[in-house]
Structures are given as structure tokens and as C-alpha cells.
C-alpha positions in Angstrom: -15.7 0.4 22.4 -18.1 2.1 24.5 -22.2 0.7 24.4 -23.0 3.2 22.1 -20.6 2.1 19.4 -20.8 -1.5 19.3 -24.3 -0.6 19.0 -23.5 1.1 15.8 -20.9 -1.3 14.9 -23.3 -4.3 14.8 -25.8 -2.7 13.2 -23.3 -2.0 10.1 -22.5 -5.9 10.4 -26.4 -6.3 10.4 -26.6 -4.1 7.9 -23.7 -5.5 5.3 -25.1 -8.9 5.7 -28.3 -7.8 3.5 -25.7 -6.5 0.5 -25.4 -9.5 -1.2 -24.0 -7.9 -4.0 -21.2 -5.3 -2.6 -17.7 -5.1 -4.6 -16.7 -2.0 -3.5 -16.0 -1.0 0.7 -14.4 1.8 2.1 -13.6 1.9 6.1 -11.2 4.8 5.8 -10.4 6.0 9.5 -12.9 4.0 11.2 -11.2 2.1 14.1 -11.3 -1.4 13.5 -9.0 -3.0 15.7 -9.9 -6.8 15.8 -13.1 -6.6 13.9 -12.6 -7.1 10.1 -13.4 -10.5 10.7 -17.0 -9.7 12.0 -17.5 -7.0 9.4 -16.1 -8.7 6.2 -17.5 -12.9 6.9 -20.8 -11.4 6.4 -20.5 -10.2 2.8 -21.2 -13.4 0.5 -19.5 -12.6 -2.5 -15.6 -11.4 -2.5 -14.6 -7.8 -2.6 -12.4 -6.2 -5.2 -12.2 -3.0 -3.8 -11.0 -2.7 -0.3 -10.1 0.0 1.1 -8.6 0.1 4.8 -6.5 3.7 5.1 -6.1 4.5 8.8 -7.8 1.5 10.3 -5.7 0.6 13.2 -5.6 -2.6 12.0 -3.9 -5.8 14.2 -2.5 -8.9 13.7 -5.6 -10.8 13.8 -7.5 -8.5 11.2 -4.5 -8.8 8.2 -4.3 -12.8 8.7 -8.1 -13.0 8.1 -7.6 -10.8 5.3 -5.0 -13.0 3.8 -7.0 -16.4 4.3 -10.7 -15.0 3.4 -12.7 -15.2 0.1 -11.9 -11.6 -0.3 -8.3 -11.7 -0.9 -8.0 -13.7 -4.7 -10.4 -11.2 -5.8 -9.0 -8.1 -5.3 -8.1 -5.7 -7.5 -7.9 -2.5 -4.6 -6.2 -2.4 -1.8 -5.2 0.4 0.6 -3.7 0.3 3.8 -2.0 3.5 4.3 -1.3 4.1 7.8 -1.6 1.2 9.2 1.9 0.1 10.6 3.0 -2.7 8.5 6.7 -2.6 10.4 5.9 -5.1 12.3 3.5 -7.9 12.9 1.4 -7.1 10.5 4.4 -7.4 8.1 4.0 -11.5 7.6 0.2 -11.0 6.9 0.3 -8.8 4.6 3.3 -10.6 2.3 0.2 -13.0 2.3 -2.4 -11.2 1.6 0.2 -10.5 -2.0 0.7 -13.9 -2.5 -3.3 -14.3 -2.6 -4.3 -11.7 -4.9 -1.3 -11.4 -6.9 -3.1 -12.6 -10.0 -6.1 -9.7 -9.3 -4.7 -6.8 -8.0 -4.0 -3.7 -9.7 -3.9 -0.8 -7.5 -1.8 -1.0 -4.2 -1.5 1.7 -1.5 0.7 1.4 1.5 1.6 5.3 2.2 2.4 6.2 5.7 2.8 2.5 6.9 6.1 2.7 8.5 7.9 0.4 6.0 12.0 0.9 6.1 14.8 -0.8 3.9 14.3 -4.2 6.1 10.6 -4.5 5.5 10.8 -3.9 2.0 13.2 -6.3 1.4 10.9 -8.6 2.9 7.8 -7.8 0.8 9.4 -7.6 -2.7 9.2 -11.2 -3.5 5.7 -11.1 -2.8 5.3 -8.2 -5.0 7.3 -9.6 -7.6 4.3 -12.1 -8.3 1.6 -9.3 -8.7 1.3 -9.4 -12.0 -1.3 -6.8 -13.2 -0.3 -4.4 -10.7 -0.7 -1.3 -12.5 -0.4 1.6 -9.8 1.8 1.7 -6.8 2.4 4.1 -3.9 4.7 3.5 -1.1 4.7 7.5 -0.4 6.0 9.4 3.0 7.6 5.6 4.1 11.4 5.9 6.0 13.1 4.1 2.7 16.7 4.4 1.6 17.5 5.2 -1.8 19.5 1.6 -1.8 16.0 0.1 -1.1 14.1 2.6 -4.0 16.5 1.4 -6.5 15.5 -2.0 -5.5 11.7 -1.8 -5.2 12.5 -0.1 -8.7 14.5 -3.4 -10.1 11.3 -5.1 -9.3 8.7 -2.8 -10.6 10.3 -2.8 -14.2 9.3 -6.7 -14.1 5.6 -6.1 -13.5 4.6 -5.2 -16.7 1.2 -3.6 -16.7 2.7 -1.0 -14.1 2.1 2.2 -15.1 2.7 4.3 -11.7 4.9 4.5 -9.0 4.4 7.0 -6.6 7.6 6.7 -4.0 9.0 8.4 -1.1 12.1 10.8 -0.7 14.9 8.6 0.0 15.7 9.2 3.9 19.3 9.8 3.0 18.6 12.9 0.1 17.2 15.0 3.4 19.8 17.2 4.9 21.8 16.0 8.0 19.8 15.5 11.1 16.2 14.2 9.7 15.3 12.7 13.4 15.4 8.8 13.0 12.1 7.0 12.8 11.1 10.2 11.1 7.6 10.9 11.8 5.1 11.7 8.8 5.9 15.2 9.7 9.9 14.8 9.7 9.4 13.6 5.8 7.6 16.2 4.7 8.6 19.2 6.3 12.4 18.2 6.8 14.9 20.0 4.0 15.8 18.0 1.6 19.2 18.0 -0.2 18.3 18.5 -3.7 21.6 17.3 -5.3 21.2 13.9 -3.6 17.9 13.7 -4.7 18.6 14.4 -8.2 21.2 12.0 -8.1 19.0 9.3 -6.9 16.1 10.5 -9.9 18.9 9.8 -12.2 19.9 6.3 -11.2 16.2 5.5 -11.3 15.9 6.6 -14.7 18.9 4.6 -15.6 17.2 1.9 -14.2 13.9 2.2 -16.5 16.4 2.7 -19.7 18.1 0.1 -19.0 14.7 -2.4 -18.4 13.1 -0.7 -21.2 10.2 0.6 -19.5 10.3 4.5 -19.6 6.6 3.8 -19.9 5.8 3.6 -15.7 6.0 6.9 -14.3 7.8 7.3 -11.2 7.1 10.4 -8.9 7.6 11.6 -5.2 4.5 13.6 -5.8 1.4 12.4 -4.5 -1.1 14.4 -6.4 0.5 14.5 -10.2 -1.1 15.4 -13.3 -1.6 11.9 -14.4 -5.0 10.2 -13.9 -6.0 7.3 -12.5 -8.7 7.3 -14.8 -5.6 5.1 -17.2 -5.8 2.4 -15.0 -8.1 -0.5 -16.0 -9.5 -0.9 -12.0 -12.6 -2.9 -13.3 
């Protein structure tokens, strides 16, 4: 950071320690590299809204996270792109683990997660209980691992939505490999796969008896938010 903008930077720490009362904090694209721990000790009382889209998070930031007061209290959560195919991938099964009796609403779009790394986090998703709203949009997943984040989401059962990427293998042949953001959205996709794929997932509902959670590839429906019981 240059003067100028640890300047501001301690100020906001100055400034959040005087909100004793704040529930609700969003840092979307601020770059935060190492700091969370400076900017989120200060707050006395525990969040249940936090969102962290864009962040640039590390390491260090995600296990503080996981171990603060903030973590059994949430009921928010968004870290879309922030790169959780990595090391941040052990903190953040944590961070689960700790607010998997709170939260309801989990956003991890654009974070880089393939087949391996959701296998990974699944068990710790399993336990979140009153997870009501999902999104794991524009993420480099197979439609092997869709069908099994799907197996797990029918056992969650105040889900409601699950917003989901197009399977990496219903593109046409040659979608570069990572994909970028870019590659997943703009890449042709082969719509007979991908109706395939829609099919087995619905199967999948039927069979679990929950035809009730939506599940979309579309990141702006026409359903609202305003269903989910955040607070």
C-alpha cells in the first residue's frame, strides 16, 4: 500500500472500532490482502453478513475468518472471486464447519473451484443446515461433480436455490483448459449435452423428492431473493 492508503485504511479500522453495533459489512473489491484481521478484530459483536466478493484474499485472512467470533454467526457469506483452488481451500472447509448451523446464503462464483476442490468441500457443506441459497456460478466444474454437489444439496433441506455453472464438458470441443471467466461465458456451448445433464439433475431432485430447490445456470432469474429468510 502506498502512504496514502494505509492512511485511509486505518482510518476505516479507526473508524469500525466505534460501530459497536454492525451486522452487516460489505468490502466488495477493495484489496485486502492480509488485513481482514486488523479490519474485522475491531468490531465487538459478530457479523452475519459478510460480504468479501473480489478481495484478493490470502491464506492468512480465510484462517482468521474461520477461527474469529464472526464465523458461528453468519448467515452471509460471499467470496466470489477469490481463488479458493488452492490454499485458501482448507480455510474455507472451516470457515463451513463454523457457521454451518447459521448460514443461509453462500456465494462462491468465479473462485476457481474444479471437480477436485469440490469434492473436498462437500462434506463441509453437507453440515450447513439452513443453507437456503447457493451459487457456485462461472466455476470450471464437470457435470460428474454437478450431479454430485446436487446429491448433497437435496439433503440440505431449507435449500431453495441453486445457482450452478455450465458443466465444462457440455461446451463444444476446445473450451481452453483453466477456462478463464471469459472462456465460460462466451465459449459455445453444446446444447444437447447440456440438456442431457439438466435432465439427470432433475432426476436427481425426483428421485430425493425435492423439486422444490430451483436449480439454474442463470445468474439473474426471475426468482427473488426476497424468499429467503436472511434475518
Amino acid at each position: 500500500m502506498t502512504s496514502e492508503m494505509e492512511e485511509s485504511f486505518q482510518s476505516m479500522v479507526s473508524v469500525f472500532s466505534h460501530l459497536p453495533n454492525v451486522k452487516e459489512l460489505n468490502l466488495a473489491s477493495s484489496r485486502l490482502s492480509g488485513r481482514i484481521r486488523e479490519l474485522l478484530s475491531v468490531l465487538q459483536k459478530p457479523l452475519e453478513s459478510l460480504e468479501l466478493p473480489y478481495c484478493y484474499l490470502l491464506p492468512a485472512d480465510a484462517t482468521y475468518l474461520a477461527n474469529s467470533h464472526h464465523a458461528p454467526f453468519l448467515r452471509k457469506l460471499d467470496l466470489s472471486g477469490n481463488n479458493l483452488s488452492d490454499v485458501l481451500l482448507t480455510p474455507f472447509c472451516q470457515i463451513l464447519q463454523q457457521a454451518s448451523t447459521s448460514l443461509v446464503y453462500l456465494d462462491i462464483m468465479e473462485c476457481r473451484v474444479m471437480d477436485r476442490q469440490l469434492t473436498s468441500f462437500l462434506p463441509a457443506l453437507k453440515q450447513c443446515s439452513q443453507l437456503q441459497y447457493l451459487s457456485c456460478f462461472c466455476n470450471p466444474i464437470s457435470s460428474q461433480g454437478l450431479k454430485s454437489l446436487l446429491h448433497t444439496a437435496v439433503q440440505l433441506p431449507s435449500l431453495k436455490i441453486v445457482v450452478h455453472p455450465i458443466p465444462v464438458d457440455c461446451y463444444e470441443e476446445g473450451l481452453p483448459w483453466p477456462p478463464s471467466t471469459y472462456d465460460l461465458i462466451d465459449y459455445s456451448i453444446d446444447q444437447q449435452k447440456l440438456s442431457r445433464v439438466d435432465a439427470e439433475l432433475n432426476e436427481i431432485r425426483l428421485k430425493a423428492v425435492r423439486t422444490d430447490i430451483v436449480t439454474t445456470v442463470e445468474l439473474y432469474n426471475d426468482f427473488s431473493l426476497d424468499m429467503l429468510q436472511l434475518y
